[in-house]
Backbone as JSON Lines, residues from 0, in Angstrom:
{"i":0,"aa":"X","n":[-7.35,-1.41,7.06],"ca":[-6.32,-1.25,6.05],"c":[-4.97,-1.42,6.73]}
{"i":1,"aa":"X","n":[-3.96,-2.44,6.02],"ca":[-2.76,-2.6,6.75],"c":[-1.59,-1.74,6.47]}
{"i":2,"aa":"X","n":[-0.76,-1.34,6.94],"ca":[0.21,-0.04,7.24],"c":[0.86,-0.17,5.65]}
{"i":3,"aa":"X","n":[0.81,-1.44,4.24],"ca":[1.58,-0.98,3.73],"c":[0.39,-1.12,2.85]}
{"i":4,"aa":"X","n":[-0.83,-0.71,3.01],"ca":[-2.05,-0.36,2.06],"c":[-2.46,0.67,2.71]}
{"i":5,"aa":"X","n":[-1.99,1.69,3.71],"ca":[-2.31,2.92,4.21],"c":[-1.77,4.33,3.27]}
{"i":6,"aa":"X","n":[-2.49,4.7,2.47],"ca":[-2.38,5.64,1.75],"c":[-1.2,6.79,2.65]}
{"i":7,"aa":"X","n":[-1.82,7.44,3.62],"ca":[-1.55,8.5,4.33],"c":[0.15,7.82,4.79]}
{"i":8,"aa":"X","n":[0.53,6.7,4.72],"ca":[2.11,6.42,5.76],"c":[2.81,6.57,4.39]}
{"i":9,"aa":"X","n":[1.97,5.49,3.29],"ca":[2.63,5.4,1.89],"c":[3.1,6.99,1.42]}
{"i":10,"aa":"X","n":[2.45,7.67,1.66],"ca":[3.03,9.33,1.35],"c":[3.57,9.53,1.81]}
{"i":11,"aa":"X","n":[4.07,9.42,3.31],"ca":[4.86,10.04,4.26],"c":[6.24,9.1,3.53]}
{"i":12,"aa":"X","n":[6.14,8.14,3.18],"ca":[7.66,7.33,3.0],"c":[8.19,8.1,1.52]}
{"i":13,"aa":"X","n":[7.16,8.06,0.72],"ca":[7.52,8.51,-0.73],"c":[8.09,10.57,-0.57]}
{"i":14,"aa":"X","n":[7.83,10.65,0.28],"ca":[7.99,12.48,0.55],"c":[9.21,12.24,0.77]}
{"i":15,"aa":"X","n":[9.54,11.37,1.76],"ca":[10.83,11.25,2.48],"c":[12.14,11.06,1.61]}
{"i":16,"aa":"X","n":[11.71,10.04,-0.05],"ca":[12.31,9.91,-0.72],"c":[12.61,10.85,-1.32]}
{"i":17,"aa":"X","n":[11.46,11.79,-1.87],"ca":[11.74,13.39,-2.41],"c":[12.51,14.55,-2.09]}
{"i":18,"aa":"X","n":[12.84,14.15,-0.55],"ca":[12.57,15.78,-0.07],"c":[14.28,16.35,-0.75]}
{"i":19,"aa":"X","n":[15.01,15.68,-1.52],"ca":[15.92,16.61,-2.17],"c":[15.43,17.4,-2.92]}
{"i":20,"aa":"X","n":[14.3,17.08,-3.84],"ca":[13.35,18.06,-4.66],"c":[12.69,19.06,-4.15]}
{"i":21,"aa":"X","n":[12.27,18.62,-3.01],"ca":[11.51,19.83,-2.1],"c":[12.57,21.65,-1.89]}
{"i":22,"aa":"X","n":[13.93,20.78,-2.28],"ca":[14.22,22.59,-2.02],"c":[13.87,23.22,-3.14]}
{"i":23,"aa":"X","n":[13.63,23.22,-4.1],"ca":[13.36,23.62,-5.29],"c":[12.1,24.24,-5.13]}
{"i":24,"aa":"X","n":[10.7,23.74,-4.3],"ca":[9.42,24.27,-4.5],"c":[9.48,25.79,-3.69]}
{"i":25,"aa":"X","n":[9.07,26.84,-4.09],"ca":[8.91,28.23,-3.77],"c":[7.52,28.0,-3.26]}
{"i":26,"aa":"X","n":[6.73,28.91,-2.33],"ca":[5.65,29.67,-1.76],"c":[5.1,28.42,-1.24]}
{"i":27,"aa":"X","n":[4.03,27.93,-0.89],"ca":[3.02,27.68,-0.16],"c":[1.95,26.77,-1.11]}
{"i":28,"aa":"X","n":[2.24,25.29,-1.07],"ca":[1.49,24.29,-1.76],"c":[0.63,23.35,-1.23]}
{"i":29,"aa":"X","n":[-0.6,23.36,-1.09],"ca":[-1.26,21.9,-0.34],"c":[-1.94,21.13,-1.24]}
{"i":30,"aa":"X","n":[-2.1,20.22,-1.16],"ca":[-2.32,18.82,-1.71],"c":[-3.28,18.0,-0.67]}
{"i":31,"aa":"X","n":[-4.74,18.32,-0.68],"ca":[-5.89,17.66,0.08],"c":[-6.03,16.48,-1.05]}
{"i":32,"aa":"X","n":[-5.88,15.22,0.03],"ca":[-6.61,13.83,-0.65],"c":[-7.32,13.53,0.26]}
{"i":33,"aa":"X","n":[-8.63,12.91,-0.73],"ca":[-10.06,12.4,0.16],"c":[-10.21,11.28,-0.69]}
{"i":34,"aa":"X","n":[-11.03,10.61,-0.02],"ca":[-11.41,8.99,-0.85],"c":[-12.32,8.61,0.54]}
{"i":35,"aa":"X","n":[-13.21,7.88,0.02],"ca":[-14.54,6.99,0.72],"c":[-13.53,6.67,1.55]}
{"i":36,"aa":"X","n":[-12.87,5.6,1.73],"ca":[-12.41,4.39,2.25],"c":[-11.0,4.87,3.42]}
{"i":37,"aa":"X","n":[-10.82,6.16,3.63],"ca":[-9.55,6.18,4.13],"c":[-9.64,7.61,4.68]}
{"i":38,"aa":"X","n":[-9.34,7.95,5.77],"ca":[-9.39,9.15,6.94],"c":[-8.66,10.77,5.67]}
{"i":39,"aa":"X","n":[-9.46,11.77,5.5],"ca":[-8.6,12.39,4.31],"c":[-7.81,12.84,5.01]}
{"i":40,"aa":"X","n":[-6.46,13.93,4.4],"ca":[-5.31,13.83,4.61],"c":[-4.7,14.96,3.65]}
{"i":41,"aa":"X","n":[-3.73,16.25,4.28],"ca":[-3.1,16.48,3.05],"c":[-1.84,17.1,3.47]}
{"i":42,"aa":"X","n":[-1.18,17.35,2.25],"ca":[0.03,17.53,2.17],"c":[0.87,18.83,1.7]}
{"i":43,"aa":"X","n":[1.51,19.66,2.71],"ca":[1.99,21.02,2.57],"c":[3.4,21.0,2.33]}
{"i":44,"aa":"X","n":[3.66,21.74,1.69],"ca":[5.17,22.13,0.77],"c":[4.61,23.77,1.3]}
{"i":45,"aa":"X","n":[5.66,23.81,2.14],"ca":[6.12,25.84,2.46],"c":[7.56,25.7,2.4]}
{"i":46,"aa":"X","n":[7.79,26.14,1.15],"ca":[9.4,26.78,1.11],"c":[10.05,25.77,0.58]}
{"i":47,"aa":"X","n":[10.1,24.61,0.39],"ca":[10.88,23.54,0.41],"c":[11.02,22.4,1.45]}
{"i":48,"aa":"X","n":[10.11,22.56,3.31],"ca":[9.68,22.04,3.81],"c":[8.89,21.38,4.0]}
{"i":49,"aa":"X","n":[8.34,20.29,4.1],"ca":[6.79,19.43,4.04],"c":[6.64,19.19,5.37]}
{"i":50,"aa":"X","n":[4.66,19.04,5.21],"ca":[4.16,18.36,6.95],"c":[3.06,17.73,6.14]}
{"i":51,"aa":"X","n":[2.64,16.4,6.76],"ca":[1.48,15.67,6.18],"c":[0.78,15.4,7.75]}
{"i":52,"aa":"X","n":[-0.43,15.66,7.11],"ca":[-1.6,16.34,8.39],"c":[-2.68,14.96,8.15]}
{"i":53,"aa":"X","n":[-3.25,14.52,8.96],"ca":[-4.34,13.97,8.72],"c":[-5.61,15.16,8.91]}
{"i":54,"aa":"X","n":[-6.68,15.24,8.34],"ca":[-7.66,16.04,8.5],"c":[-7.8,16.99,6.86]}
{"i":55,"aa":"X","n":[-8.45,17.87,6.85],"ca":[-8.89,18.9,5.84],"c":[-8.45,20.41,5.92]}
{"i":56,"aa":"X","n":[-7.48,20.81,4.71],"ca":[-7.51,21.79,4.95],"c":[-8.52,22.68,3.87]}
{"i":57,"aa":"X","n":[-8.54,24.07,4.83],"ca":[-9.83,24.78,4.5],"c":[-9.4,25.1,2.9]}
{"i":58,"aa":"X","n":[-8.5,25.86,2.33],"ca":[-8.38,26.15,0.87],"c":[-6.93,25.89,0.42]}
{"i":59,"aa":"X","n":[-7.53,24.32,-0.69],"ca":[-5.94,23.76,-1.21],"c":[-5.98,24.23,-1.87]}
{"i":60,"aa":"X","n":[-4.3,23.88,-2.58],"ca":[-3.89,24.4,-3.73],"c":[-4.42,23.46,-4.61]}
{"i":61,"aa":"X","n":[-4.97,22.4,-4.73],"ca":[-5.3,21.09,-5.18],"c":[-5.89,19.84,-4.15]}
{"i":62,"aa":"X","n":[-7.32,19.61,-4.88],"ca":[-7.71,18.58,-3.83],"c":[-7.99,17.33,-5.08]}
{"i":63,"aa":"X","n":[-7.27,16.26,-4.06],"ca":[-7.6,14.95,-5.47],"c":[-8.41,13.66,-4.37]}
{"i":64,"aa":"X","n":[-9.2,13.79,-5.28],"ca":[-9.98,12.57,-5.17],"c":[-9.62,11.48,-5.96]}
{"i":65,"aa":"X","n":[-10.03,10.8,-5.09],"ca":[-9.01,9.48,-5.3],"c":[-9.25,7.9,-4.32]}
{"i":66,"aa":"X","n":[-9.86,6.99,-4.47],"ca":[-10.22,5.87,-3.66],"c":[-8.73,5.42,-3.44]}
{"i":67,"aa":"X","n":[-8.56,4.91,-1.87],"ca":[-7.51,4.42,-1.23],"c":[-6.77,3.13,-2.47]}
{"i":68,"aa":"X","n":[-7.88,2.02,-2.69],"ca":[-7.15,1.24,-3.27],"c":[-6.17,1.51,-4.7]}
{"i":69,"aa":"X","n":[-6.51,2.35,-5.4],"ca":[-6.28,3.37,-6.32],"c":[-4.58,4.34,-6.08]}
{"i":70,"aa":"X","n":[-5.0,4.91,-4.98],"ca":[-3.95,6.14,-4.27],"c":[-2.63,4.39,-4.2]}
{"i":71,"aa":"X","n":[-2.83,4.03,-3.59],"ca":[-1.9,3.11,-2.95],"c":[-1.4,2.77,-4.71]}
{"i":72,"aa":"X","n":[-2.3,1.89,-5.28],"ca":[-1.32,1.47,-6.38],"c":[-0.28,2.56,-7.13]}
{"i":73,"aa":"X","n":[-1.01,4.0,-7.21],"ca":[-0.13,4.84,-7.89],"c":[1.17,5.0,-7.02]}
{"i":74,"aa":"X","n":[1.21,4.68,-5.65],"ca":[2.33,5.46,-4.88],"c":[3.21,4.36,-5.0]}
{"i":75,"aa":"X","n":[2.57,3.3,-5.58],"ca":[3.53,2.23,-5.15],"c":[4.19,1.68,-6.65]}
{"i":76,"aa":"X","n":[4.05,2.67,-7.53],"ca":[4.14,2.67,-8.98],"c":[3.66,1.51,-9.81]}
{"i":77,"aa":"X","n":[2.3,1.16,-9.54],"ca":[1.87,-0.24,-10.25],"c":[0.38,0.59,-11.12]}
{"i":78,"aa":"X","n":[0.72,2.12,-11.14],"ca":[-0.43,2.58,-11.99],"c":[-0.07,3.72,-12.6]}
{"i":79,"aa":"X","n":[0.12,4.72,-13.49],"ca":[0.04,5.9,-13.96],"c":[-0.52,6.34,-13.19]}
{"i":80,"aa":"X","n":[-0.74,7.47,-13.19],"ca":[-0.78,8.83,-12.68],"c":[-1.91,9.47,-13.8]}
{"i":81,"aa":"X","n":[-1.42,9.63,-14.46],"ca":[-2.11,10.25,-16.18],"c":[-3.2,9.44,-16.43]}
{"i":82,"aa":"X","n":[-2.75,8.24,-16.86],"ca":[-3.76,6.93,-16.86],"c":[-4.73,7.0,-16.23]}
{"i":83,"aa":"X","n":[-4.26,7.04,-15.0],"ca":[-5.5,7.03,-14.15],"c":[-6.53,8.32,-13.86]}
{"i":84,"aa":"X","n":[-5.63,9.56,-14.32],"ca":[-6.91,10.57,-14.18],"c":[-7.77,9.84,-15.55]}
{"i":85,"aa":"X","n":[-7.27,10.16,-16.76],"ca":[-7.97,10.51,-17.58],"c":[-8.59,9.14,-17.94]}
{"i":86,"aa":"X","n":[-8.43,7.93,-17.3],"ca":[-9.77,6.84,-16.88],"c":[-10.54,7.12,-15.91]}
{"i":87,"aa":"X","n":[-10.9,8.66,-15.19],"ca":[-11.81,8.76,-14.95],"c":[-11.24,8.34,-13.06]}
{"i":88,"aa":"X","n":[-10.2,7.56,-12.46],"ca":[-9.83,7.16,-11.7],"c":[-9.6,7.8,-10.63]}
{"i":89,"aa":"X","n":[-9.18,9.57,-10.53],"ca":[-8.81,10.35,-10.05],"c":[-9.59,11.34,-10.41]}
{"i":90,"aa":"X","n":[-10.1,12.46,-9.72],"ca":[-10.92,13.82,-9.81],"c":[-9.96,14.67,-9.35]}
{"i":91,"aa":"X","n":[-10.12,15.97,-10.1],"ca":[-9.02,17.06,-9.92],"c":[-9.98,18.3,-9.36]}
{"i":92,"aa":"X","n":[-9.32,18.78,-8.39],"ca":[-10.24,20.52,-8.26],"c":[-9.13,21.25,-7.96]}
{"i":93,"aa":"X","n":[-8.9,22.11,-8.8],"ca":[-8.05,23.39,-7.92],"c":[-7.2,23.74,-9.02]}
{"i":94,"aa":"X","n":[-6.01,24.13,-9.31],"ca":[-4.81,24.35,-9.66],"c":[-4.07,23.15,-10.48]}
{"i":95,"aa":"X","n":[-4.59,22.44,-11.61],"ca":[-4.29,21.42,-12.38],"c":[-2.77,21.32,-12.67]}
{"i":96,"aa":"X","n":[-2.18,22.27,-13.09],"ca":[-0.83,22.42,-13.24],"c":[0.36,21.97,-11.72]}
{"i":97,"aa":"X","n":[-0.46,21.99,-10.45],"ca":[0.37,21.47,-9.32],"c":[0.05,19.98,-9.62]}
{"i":98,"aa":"X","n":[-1.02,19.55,-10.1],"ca":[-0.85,17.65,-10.19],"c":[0.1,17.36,-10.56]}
{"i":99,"aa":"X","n":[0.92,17.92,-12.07],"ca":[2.24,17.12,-12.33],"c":[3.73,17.66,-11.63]}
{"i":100,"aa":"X","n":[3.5,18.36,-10.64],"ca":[4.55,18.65,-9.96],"c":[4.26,17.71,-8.81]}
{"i":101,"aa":"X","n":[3.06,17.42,-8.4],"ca":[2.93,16.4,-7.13],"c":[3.29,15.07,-8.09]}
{"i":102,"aa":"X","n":[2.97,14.93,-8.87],"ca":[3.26,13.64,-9.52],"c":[5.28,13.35,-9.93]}
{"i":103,"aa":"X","n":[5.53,14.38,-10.23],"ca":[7.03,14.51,-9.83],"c":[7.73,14.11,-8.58]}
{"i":104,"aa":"X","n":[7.0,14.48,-7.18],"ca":[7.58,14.22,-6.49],"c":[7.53,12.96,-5.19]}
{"i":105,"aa":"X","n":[6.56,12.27,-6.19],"ca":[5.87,10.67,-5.64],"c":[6.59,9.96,-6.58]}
{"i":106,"aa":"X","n":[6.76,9.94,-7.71],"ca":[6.81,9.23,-8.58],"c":[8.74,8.86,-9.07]}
């Protein structure tokens, strides 16, 4: 997979664009993404600070499943977000109400 079909960098650039929003998030948020095709990966909001980890953490606030080719089009805004869960495109576990705040701050 080439660096601008790499899910995990594509987040790191889109965070970077956010992080004025990030002061706004209170307590302790993670965001585990897994998909067949791509090393999983997730993403912590403490305080208004972010770190994106490659690996698994033990208990997210939200874990989305999600195939790489998929993750990439949404980050790169050539897909809904919405659309794509509720085609079945995306799997949700955890805390449903943090998806549209993560989707806020990619999008």
């Amino acid at each position: 997979m080439s660096a601008g079909n790499d899910p995990y960098t594509l987040i790191k650039d889109k965070v970077k664009e956010a992080e004025k929003l990030l002061s706004g998030v209170k307590g302790i948020k993670v965001f585990q993404f897994k998909g067949d095709d791509y090393e999983p990966f997730y993403v912590m909001i403490n305080n208004g600070s972010l770190t994106i980890n490659k690996g698994t953490y033990s208990n997210p606030t939200l874990v989305i499943q999600v195939s790489g080719n998929i993750l990439v089009k949404l980050l790169n805004g050539q897909m809904d977000p919405v659309q794509a869960y509720l085609s079945g495109l995306i799997k949700l576990s955890g805390d449903l109400m943090e998806a549209m705040n993560l989707v806020s701050l990619i999008t």
